[in-house]
SETIBA-815497 format. One record per residue (C-alpha): residue number from 1; residue in three letters; x, y, z. Coordinates in steps of 0.02 Angstrom, whole numbers, plus 50000, padded with zeros to 5 digits. Example, Ala and Ser with C-alpha at 12.3 -4.5 7.8 and 13.67 -1.06 7.14 Angstrom:
# SETIBA-815497
+-----+-----+-------+-------+-------+
!   k !   r !     u !     v !     w !
+-----+-----+-------+-------+-------+
!   1 ! ALA ! 50615 ! 49775 ! 50390 !
!   2 ! SER ! 50684 ! 49947 ! 50357 !
+-----+-----+-------+-------+-------+
This chain:
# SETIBA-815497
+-----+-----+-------+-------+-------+
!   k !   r !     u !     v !     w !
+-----+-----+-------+-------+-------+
!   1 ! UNK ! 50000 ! 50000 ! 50000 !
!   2 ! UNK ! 50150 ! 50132 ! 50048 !
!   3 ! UNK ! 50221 ! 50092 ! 49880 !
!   4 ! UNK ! 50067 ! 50133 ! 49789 !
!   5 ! UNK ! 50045 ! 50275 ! 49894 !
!   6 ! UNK ! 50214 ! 50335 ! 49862 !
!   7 ! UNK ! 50222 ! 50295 ! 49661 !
!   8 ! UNK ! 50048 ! 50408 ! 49648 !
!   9 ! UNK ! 50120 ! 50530 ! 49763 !
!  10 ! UNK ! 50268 ! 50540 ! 49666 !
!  11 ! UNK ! 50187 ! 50535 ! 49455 !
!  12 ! UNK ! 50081 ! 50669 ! 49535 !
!  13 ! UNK ! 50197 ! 50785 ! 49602 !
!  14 ! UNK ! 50317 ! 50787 ! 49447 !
!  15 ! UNK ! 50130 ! 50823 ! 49346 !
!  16 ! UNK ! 50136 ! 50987 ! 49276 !
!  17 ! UNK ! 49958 ! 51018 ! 49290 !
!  18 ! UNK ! 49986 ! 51001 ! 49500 !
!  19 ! UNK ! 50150 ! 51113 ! 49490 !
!  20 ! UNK ! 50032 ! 51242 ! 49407 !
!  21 ! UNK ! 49875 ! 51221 ! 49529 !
!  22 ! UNK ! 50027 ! 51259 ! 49666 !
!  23 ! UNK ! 50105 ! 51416 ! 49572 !
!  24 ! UNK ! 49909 ! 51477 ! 49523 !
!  25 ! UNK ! 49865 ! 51470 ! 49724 !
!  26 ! UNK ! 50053 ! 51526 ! 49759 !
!  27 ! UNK ! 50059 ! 51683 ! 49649 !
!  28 ! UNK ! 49845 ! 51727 ! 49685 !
!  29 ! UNK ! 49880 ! 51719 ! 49886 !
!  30 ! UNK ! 50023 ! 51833 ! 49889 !
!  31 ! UNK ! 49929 ! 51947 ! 49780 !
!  32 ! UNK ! 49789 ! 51969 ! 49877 !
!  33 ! UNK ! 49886 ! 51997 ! 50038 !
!  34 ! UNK ! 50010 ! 52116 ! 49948 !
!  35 ! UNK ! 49853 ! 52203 ! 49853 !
!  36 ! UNK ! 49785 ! 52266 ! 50030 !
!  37 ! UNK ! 49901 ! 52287 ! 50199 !
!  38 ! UNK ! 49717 ! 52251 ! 50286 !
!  39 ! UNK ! 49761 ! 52051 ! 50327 !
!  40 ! UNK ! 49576 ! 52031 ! 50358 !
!  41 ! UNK ! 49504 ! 52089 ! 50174 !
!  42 ! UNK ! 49650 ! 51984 ! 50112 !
!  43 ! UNK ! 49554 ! 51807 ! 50204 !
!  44 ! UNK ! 49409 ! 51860 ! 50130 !
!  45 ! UNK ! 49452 ! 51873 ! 49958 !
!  46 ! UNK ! 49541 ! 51702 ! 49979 !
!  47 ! UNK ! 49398 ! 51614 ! 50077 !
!  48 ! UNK ! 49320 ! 51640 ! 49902 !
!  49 ! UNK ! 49439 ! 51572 ! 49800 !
!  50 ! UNK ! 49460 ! 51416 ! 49922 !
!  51 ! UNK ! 49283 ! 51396 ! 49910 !
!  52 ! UNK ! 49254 ! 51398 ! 49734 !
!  53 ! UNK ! 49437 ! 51337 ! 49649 !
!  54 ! UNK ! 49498 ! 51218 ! 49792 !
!  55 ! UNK ! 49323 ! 51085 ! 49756 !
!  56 ! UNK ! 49328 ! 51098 ! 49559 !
!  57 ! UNK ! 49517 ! 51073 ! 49525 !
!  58 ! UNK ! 49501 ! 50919 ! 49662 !
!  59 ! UNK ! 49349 ! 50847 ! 49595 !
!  60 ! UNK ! 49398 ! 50877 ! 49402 !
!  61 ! UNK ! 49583 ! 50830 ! 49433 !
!  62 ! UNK ! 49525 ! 50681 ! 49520 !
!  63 ! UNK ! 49404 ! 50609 ! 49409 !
!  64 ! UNK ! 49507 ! 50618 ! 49268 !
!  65 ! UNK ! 49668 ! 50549 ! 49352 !
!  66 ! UNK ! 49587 ! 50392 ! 49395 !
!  67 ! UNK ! 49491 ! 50376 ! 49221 !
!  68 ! UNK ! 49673 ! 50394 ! 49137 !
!  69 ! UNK ! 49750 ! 50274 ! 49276 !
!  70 ! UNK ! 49607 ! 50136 ! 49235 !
!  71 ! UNK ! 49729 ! 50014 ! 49124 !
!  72 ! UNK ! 49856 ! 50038 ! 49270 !
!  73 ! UNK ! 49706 ! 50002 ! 49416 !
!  74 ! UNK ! 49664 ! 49840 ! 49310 !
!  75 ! UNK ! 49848 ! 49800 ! 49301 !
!  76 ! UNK ! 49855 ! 49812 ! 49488 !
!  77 ! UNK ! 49686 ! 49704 ! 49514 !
!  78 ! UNK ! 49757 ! 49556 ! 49411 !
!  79 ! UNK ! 49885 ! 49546 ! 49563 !
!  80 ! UNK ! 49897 ! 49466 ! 49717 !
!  81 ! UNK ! 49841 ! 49643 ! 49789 !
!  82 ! UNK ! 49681 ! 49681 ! 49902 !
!  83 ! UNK ! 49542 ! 49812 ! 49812 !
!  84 ! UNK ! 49538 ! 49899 ! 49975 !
!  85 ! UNK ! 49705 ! 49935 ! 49989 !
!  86 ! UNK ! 49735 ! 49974 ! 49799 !
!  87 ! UNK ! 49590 ! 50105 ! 49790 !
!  88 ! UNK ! 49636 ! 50177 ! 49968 !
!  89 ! UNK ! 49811 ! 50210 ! 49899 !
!  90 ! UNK ! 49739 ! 50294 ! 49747 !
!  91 ! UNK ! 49644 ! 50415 ! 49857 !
!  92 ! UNK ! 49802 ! 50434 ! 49985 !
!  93 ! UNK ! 49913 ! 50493 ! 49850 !
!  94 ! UNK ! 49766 ! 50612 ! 49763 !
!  95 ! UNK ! 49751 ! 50681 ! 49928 !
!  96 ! UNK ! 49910 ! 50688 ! 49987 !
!  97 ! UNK ! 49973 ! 50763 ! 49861 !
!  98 ! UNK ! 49820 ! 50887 ! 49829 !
!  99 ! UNK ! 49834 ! 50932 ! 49983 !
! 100 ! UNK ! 50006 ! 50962 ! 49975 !
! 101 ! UNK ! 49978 ! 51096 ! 49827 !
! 102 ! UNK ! 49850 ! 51192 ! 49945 !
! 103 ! UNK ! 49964 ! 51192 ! 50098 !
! 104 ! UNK ! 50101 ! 51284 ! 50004 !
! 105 ! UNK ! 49999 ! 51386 ! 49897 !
! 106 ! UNK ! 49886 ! 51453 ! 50006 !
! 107 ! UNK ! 49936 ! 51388 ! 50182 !
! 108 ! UNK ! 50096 ! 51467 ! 50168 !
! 109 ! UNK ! 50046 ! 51638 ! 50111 !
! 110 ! UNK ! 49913 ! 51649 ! 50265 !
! 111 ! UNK ! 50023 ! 51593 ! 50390 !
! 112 ! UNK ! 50164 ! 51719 ! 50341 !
! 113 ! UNK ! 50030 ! 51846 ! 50324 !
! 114 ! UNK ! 49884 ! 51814 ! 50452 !
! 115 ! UNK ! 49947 ! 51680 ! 50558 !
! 116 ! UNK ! 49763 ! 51703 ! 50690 !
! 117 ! UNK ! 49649 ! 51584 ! 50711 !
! 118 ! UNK ! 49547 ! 51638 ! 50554 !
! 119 ! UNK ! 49678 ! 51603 ! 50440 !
! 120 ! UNK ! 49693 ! 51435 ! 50528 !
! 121 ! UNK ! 49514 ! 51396 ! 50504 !
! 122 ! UNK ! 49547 ! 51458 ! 50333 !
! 123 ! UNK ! 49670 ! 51317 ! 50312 !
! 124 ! UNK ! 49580 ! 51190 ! 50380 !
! 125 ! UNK ! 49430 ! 51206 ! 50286 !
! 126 ! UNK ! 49524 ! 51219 ! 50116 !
! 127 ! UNK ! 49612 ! 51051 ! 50164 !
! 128 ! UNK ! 49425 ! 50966 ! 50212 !
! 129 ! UNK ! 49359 ! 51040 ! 50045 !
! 130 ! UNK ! 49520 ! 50964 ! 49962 !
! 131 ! UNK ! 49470 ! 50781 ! 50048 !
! 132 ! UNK ! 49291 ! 50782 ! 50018 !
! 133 ! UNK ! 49297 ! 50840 ! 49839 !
! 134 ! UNK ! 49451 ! 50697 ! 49817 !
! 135 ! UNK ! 49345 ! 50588 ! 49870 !
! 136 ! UNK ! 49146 ! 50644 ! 49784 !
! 137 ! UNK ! 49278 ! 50629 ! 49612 !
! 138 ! UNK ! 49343 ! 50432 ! 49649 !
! 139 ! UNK ! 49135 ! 50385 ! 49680 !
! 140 ! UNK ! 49107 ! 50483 ! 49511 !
! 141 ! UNK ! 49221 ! 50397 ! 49432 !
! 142 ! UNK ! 49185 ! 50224 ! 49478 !
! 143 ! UNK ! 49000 ! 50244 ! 49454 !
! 144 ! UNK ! 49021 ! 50234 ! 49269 !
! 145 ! UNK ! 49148 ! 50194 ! 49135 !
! 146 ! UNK ! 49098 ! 50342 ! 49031 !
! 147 ! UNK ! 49246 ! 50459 ! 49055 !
! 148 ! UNK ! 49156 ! 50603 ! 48980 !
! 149 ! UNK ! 48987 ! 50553 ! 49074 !
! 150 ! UNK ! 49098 ! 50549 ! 49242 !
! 151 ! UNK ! 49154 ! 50713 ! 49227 !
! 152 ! UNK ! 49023 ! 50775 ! 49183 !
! 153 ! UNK ! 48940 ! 50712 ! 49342 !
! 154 ! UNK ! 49089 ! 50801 ! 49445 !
! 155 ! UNK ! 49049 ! 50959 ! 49381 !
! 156 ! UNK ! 48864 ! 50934 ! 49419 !
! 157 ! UNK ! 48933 ! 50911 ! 49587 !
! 158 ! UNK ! 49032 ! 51027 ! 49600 !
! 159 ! UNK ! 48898 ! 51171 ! 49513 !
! 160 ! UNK ! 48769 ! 51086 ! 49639 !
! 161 ! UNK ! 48868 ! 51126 ! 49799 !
! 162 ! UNK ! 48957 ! 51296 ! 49762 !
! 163 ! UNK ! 48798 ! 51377 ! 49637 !
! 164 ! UNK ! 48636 ! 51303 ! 49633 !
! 165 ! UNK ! 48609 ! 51226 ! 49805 !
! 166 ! UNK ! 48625 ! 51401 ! 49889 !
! 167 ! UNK ! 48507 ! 51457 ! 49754 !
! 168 ! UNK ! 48381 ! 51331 ! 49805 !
! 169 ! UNK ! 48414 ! 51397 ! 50005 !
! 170 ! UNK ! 48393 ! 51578 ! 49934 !
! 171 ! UNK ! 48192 ! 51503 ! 49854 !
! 172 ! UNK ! 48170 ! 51401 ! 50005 !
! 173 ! UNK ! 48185 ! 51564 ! 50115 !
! 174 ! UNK ! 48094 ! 51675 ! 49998 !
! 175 ! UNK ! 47934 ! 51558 ! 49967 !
! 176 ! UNK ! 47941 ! 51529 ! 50160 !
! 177 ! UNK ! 47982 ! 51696 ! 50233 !
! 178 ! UNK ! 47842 ! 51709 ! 50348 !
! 179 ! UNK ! 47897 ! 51577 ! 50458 !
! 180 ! UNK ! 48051 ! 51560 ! 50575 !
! 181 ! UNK ! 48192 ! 51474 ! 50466 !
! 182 ! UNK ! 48344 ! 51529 ! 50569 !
! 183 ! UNK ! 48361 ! 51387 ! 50666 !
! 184 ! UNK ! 48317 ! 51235 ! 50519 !
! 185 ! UNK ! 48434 ! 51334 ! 50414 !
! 186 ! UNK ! 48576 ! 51283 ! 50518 !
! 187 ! UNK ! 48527 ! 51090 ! 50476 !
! 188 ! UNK ! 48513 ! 51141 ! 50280 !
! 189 ! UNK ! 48700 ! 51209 ! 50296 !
! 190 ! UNK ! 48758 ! 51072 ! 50364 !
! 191 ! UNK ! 48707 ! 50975 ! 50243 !
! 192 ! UNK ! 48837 ! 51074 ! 50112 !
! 193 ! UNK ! 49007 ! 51080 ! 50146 !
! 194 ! UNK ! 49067 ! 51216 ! 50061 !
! 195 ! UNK ! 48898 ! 51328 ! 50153 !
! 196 ! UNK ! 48970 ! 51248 ! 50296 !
! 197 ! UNK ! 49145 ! 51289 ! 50285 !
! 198 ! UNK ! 49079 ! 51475 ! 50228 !
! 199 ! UNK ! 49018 ! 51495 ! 50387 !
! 200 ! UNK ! 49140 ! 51443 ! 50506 !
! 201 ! UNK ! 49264 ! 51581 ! 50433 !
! 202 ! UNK ! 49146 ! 51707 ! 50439 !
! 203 ! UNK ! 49102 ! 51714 ! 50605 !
! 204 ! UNK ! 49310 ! 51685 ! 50631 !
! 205 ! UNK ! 49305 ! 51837 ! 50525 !
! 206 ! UNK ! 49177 ! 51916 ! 50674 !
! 207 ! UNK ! 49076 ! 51984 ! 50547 !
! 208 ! UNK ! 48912 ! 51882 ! 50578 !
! 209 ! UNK ! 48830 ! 52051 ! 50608 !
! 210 ! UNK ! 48801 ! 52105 ! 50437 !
! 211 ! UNK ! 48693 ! 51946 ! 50408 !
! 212 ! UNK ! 48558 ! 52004 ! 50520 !
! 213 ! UNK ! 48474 ! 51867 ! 50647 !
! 214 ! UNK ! 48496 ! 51713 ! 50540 !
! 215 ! UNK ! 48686 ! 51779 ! 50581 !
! 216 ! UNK ! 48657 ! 51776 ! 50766 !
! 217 ! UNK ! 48579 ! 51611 ! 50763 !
! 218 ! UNK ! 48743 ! 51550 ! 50657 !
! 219 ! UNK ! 48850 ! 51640 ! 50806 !
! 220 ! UNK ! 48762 ! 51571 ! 50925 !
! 221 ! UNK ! 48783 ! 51385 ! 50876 !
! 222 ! UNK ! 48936 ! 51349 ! 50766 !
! 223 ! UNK ! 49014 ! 51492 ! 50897 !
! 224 ! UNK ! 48969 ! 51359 ! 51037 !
! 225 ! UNK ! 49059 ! 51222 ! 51097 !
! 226 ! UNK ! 48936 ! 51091 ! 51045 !
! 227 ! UNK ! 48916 ! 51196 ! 50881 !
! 228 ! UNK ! 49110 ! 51184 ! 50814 !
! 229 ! UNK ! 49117 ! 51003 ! 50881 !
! 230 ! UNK ! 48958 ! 50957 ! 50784 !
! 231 ! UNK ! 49033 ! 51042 ! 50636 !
! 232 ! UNK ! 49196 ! 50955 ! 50643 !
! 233 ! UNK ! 49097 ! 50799 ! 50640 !
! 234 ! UNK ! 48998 ! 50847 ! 50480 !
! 235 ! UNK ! 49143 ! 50894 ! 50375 !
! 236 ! UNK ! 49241 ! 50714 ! 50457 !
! 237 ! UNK ! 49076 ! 50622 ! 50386 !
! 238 ! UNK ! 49070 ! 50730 ! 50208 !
! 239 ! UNK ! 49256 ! 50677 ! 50202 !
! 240 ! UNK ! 49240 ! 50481 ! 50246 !
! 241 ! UNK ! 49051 ! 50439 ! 50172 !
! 242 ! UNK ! 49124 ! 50453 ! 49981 !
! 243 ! UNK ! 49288 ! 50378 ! 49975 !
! 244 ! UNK ! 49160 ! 50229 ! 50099 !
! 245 ! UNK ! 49063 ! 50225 ! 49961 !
! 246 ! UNK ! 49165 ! 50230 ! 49787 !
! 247 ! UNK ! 49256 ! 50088 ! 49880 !
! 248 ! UNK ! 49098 ! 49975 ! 49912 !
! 249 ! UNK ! 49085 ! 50013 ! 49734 !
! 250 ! UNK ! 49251 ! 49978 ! 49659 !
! 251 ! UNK ! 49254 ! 49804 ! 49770 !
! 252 ! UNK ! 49104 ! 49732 ! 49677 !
! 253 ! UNK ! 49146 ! 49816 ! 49524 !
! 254 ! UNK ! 49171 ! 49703 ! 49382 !
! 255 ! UNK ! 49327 ! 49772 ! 49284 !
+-----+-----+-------+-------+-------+
Protein backbone atom coordinates (compact mmCIF):
# COMPACT_ATOMS: atom_id res chain seq x y z
CA UNK A 1 0.00 0.00 0.00
CA UNK A 2 3.00 2.65 0.96
CA UNK A 3 4.42 1.84 -2.39
CA UNK A 4 1.35 2.67 -4.22
CA UNK A 5 0.90 5.51 -2.12
CA UNK A 6 4.27 6.70 -2.75
CA UNK A 7 4.43 5.91 -6.79
CA UNK A 8 0.97 8.17 -7.05
CA UNK A 9 2.41 10.59 -4.75
CA UNK A 10 5.37 10.79 -6.67
CA UNK A 11 3.75 10.69 -10.90
CA UNK A 12 1.61 13.38 -9.30
CA UNK A 13 3.94 15.71 -7.97
CA UNK A 14 6.34 15.74 -11.06
CA UNK A 15 2.61 16.45 -13.09
CA UNK A 16 2.72 19.75 -14.49
CA UNK A 17 -0.84 20.36 -14.20
CA UNK A 18 -0.27 20.02 -10.01
CA UNK A 19 3.00 22.26 -10.21
CA UNK A 20 0.64 24.84 -11.85
CA UNK A 21 -2.50 24.42 -9.41
CA UNK A 22 0.54 25.18 -6.67
CA UNK A 23 2.10 28.32 -8.55
CA UNK A 24 -1.81 29.53 -9.54
CA UNK A 25 -2.70 29.39 -5.52
CA UNK A 26 1.06 30.51 -4.82
CA UNK A 27 1.18 33.65 -7.01
CA UNK A 28 -3.11 34.54 -6.29
CA UNK A 29 -2.40 34.37 -2.29
CA UNK A 30 0.46 36.67 -2.21
CA UNK A 31 -1.42 38.94 -4.41
CA UNK A 32 -4.23 39.38 -2.46
CA UNK A 33 -2.29 39.95 0.75
CA UNK A 34 0.20 42.31 -1.03
CA UNK A 35 -2.94 44.06 -2.95
CA UNK A 36 -4.31 45.32 0.59
CA UNK A 37 -1.97 45.75 3.98
CA UNK A 38 -5.67 45.02 5.71
CA UNK A 39 -4.78 41.03 6.54
CA UNK A 40 -8.47 40.61 7.16
CA UNK A 41 -9.93 41.78 3.49
CA UNK A 42 -7.00 39.68 2.25
CA UNK A 43 -8.92 36.15 4.07
CA UNK A 44 -11.83 37.20 2.60
CA UNK A 45 -10.96 37.46 -0.85
CA UNK A 46 -9.18 34.05 -0.41
CA UNK A 47 -12.04 32.27 1.54
CA UNK A 48 -13.60 32.80 -1.95
CA UNK A 49 -11.23 31.43 -4.00
CA UNK A 50 -10.80 28.33 -1.57
CA UNK A 51 -14.34 27.92 -1.80
CA UNK A 52 -14.93 27.96 -5.31
CA UNK A 53 -11.27 26.74 -7.02
CA UNK A 54 -10.04 24.36 -4.15
CA UNK A 55 -13.54 21.69 -4.88
CA UNK A 56 -13.44 21.96 -8.83
CA UNK A 57 -9.67 21.47 -9.50
CA UNK A 58 -9.99 18.38 -6.77
CA UNK A 59 -13.01 16.93 -8.10
CA UNK A 60 -12.05 17.54 -11.95
CA UNK A 61 -8.35 16.59 -11.33
CA UNK A 62 -9.50 13.61 -9.61
CA UNK A 63 -11.92 12.19 -11.82
CA UNK A 64 -9.86 12.37 -14.63
CA UNK A 65 -6.64 10.97 -12.95
CA UNK A 66 -8.25 7.83 -12.09
CA UNK A 67 -10.19 7.53 -15.58
CA UNK A 68 -6.54 7.87 -17.26
CA UNK A 69 -5.00 5.47 -14.49
CA UNK A 70 -7.86 2.72 -15.29
CA UNK A 71 -5.42 0.28 -17.52
CA UNK A 72 -2.88 0.76 -14.59
CA UNK A 73 -5.88 0.03 -11.67
CA UNK A 74 -6.71 -3.20 -13.80
CA UNK A 75 -3.04 -4.01 -13.97
CA UNK A 76 -2.90 -3.76 -10.24
CA UNK A 77 -6.28 -5.92 -9.72
CA UNK A 78 -4.85 -8.88 -11.77
CA UNK A 79 -2.31 -9.09 -8.73
CA UNK A 80 -2.07 -10.67 -5.66
CA UNK A 81 -3.18 -7.13 -4.22
CA UNK A 82 -6.38 -6.38 -1.97
CA UNK A 83 -9.16 -3.76 -3.77
CA UNK A 84 -9.24 -2.02 -0.50
CA UNK A 85 -5.90 -1.30 -0.21
CA UNK A 86 -5.30 -0.52 -4.02
CA UNK A 87 -8.20 2.09 -4.21
CA UNK A 88 -7.29 3.54 -0.64
CA UNK A 89 -3.77 4.19 -2.02
CA UNK A 90 -5.21 5.89 -5.06
CA UNK A 91 -7.12 8.30 -2.86
CA UNK A 92 -3.97 8.67 -0.30
CA UNK A 93 -1.75 9.85 -3.00
CA UNK A 94 -4.69 12.23 -4.74
CA UNK A 95 -4.97 13.62 -1.45
CA UNK A 96 -1.81 13.76 -0.26
CA UNK A 97 -0.53 15.26 -2.78
CA UNK A 98 -3.60 17.74 -3.41
CA UNK A 99 -3.32 18.63 -0.35
CA UNK A 100 0.13 19.23 -0.51
CA UNK A 101 -0.45 21.91 -3.47
CA UNK A 102 -3.01 23.84 -1.11
CA UNK A 103 -0.73 23.84 1.95
CA UNK A 104 2.03 25.68 0.08
CA UNK A 105 -0.03 27.72 -2.05
CA UNK A 106 -2.27 29.06 0.12
CA UNK A 107 -1.28 27.76 3.64
CA UNK A 108 1.92 29.34 3.37
CA UNK A 109 0.93 32.75 2.22
CA UNK A 110 -1.74 32.98 5.29
CA UNK A 111 0.45 31.86 7.79
CA UNK A 112 3.29 34.39 6.82
CA UNK A 113 0.59 36.91 6.49
CA UNK A 114 -2.32 36.29 9.03
CA UNK A 115 -1.06 33.59 11.15
CA UNK A 116 -4.75 34.07 13.81
CA UNK A 117 -7.01 31.68 14.23
CA UNK A 118 -9.05 32.76 11.09
CA UNK A 119 -6.44 32.05 8.79
CA UNK A 120 -6.15 28.70 10.56
CA UNK A 121 -9.73 27.93 10.08
CA UNK A 122 -9.05 29.17 6.65
CA UNK A 123 -6.59 26.34 6.24
CA UNK A 124 -8.39 23.79 7.59
CA UNK A 125 -11.40 24.11 5.71
CA UNK A 126 -9.52 24.37 2.33
CA UNK A 127 -7.75 21.02 3.28
CA UNK A 128 -11.51 19.31 4.25
CA UNK A 129 -12.82 20.80 0.91
CA UNK A 130 -9.60 19.28 -0.77
CA UNK A 131 -10.59 15.63 0.96
CA UNK A 132 -14.19 15.65 0.36
CA UNK A 133 -14.07 16.80 -3.21
CA UNK A 134 -10.98 13.95 -3.67
CA UNK A 135 -13.10 11.76 -2.59
CA UNK A 136 -17.09 12.88 -4.32
CA UNK A 137 -14.44 12.57 -7.75
CA UNK A 138 -13.14 8.65 -7.02
CA UNK A 139 -17.30 7.71 -6.40
CA UNK A 140 -17.85 9.65 -9.79
CA UNK A 141 -15.58 7.94 -11.36
CA UNK A 142 -16.29 4.49 -10.45
CA UNK A 143 -19.99 4.88 -10.92
CA UNK A 144 -19.57 4.68 -14.62
CA UNK A 145 -17.03 3.88 -17.30
CA UNK A 146 -18.04 6.85 -19.37
CA UNK A 147 -15.08 9.17 -18.91
CA UNK A 148 -16.88 12.06 -20.40
CA UNK A 149 -20.25 11.06 -18.53
CA UNK A 150 -18.04 10.99 -15.16
CA UNK A 151 -16.91 14.27 -15.47
CA UNK A 152 -19.55 15.51 -16.34
CA UNK A 153 -21.20 14.23 -13.15
CA UNK A 154 -18.21 16.02 -11.10
CA UNK A 155 -19.03 19.17 -12.38
CA UNK A 156 -22.71 18.68 -11.63
CA UNK A 157 -21.34 18.22 -8.27
CA UNK A 158 -19.36 20.54 -8.00
CA UNK A 159 -22.04 23.42 -9.74
CA UNK A 160 -24.63 21.71 -7.22
CA UNK A 161 -22.64 22.52 -4.01
CA UNK A 162 -20.85 25.93 -4.76
CA UNK A 163 -24.04 27.55 -7.26
CA UNK A 164 -27.28 26.05 -7.33
CA UNK A 165 -27.81 24.52 -3.91
CA UNK A 166 -27.51 28.02 -2.22
CA UNK A 167 -29.86 29.14 -4.91
CA UNK A 168 -32.37 26.63 -3.90
CA UNK A 169 -31.72 27.94 0.09
CA UNK A 170 -32.15 31.56 -1.33
CA UNK A 171 -36.15 30.06 -2.93
CA UNK A 172 -36.60 28.01 0.09
CA UNK A 173 -36.30 31.28 2.31
CA UNK A 174 -38.11 33.49 -0.04
CA UNK A 175 -41.32 31.15 -0.66
CA UNK A 176 -41.18 30.58 3.20
CA UNK A 177 -40.37 33.93 4.65
CA UNK A 178 -43.15 34.17 6.96
CA UNK A 179 -42.06 31.55 9.15
CA UNK A 180 -38.99 31.20 11.50
CA UNK A 181 -36.17 29.49 9.31
CA UNK A 182 -33.12 30.59 11.39
CA UNK A 183 -32.77 27.74 13.31
CA UNK A 184 -33.65 24.70 10.37
CA UNK A 185 -31.33 26.68 8.28
CA UNK A 186 -28.48 25.65 10.36
CA UNK A 187 -29.45 21.80 9.53
CA UNK A 188 -29.73 22.82 5.60
CA UNK A 189 -26.00 24.19 5.93
CA UNK A 190 -24.83 21.45 7.29
CA UNK A 191 -25.86 19.50 4.87
CA UNK A 192 -23.25 21.48 2.23
CA UNK A 193 -19.86 21.61 2.93
CA UNK A 194 -18.67 24.32 1.22
CA UNK A 195 -22.03 26.56 3.06
CA UNK A 196 -20.60 24.96 5.93
CA UNK A 197 -17.11 25.78 5.69
CA UNK A 198 -18.43 29.50 4.56
CA UNK A 199 -19.64 29.90 7.74
CA UNK A 200 -17.21 28.86 10.12
CA UNK A 201 -14.72 31.62 8.66
CA UNK A 202 -17.08 34.15 8.79
CA UNK A 203 -17.96 34.28 12.11
CA UNK A 204 -13.79 33.69 12.63
CA UNK A 205 -13.90 36.73 10.50
CA UNK A 206 -16.46 38.32 13.48
CA UNK A 207 -18.48 39.68 10.95
CA UNK A 208 -21.77 37.65 11.56
CA UNK A 209 -23.39 41.02 12.16
CA UNK A 210 -23.97 42.11 8.75
CA UNK A 211 -26.15 38.91 8.17
CA UNK A 212 -28.85 40.09 10.41
CA UNK A 213 -30.52 37.35 12.93
CA UNK A 214 -30.08 34.26 10.79
CA UNK A 215 -26.28 35.58 11.63
CA UNK A 216 -26.86 35.51 15.31
CA UNK A 217 -28.42 32.22 15.26
CA UNK A 218 -25.13 31.01 13.14
CA UNK A 219 -22.99 32.81 16.12
CA UNK A 220 -24.76 31.43 18.50
CA UNK A 221 -24.34 27.70 17.52
CA UNK A 222 -21.27 26.98 15.33
CA UNK A 223 -19.72 29.83 17.94
CA UNK A 224 -20.63 27.18 20.73
CA UNK A 225 -18.82 24.44 21.93
CA UNK A 226 -21.29 21.81 20.91
CA UNK A 227 -21.68 23.93 17.61
CA UNK A 228 -17.80 23.68 16.27
CA UNK A 229 -17.65 20.06 17.62
CA UNK A 230 -20.83 19.14 15.68
CA UNK A 231 -19.34 20.83 12.72
CA UNK A 232 -16.07 19.09 12.87
CA UNK A 233 -18.06 15.98 12.79
CA UNK A 234 -20.04 16.93 9.61
CA UNK A 235 -17.14 17.88 7.50
CA UNK A 236 -15.18 14.28 9.15
CA UNK A 237 -18.48 12.44 7.71
CA UNK A 238 -18.60 14.59 4.15
CA UNK A 239 -14.89 13.54 4.05
CA UNK A 240 -15.20 9.63 4.93
CA UNK A 241 -18.98 8.78 3.44
CA UNK A 242 -17.52 9.06 -0.39
CA UNK A 243 -14.24 7.56 -0.49
CA UNK A 244 -16.79 4.58 1.98
CA UNK A 245 -18.74 4.51 -0.78
CA UNK A 246 -16.71 4.60 -4.26
CA UNK A 247 -14.87 1.76 -2.39
CA UNK A 248 -18.05 -0.50 -1.76
CA UNK A 249 -18.31 0.25 -5.33
CA UNK A 250 -14.98 -0.44 -6.82
CA UNK A 251 -14.92 -3.92 -4.61
CA UNK A 252 -17.91 -5.36 -6.47
CA UNK A 253 -17.08 -3.68 -9.53
CA UNK A 254 -16.57 -5.95 -12.35
CA UNK A 255 -13.45 -4.56 -14.31
Amino acid sequence: MRTIIKYVVVDLVKSRIVLAYTFFLLAMSFGIFNIDENATKGIMSLMNLVLIIIPLVSIIFSTIYVYNSSEFIELLVAQPLKRKSLWMSIYSGLAVSLSLSFVIGVGLPVIIYDGSATGLTLIVAGLFLTLIFTGIALLASVLTRDKAKGIGVSILVWFLFTLIYDAIVLLLLFQFSDYPLEKPMIGITMLNPVDLSRILILLKLDISALMGYTGAIFKEFFGSVTGIGLSALMLFLWTIMPVWFSLKKFQRKDL
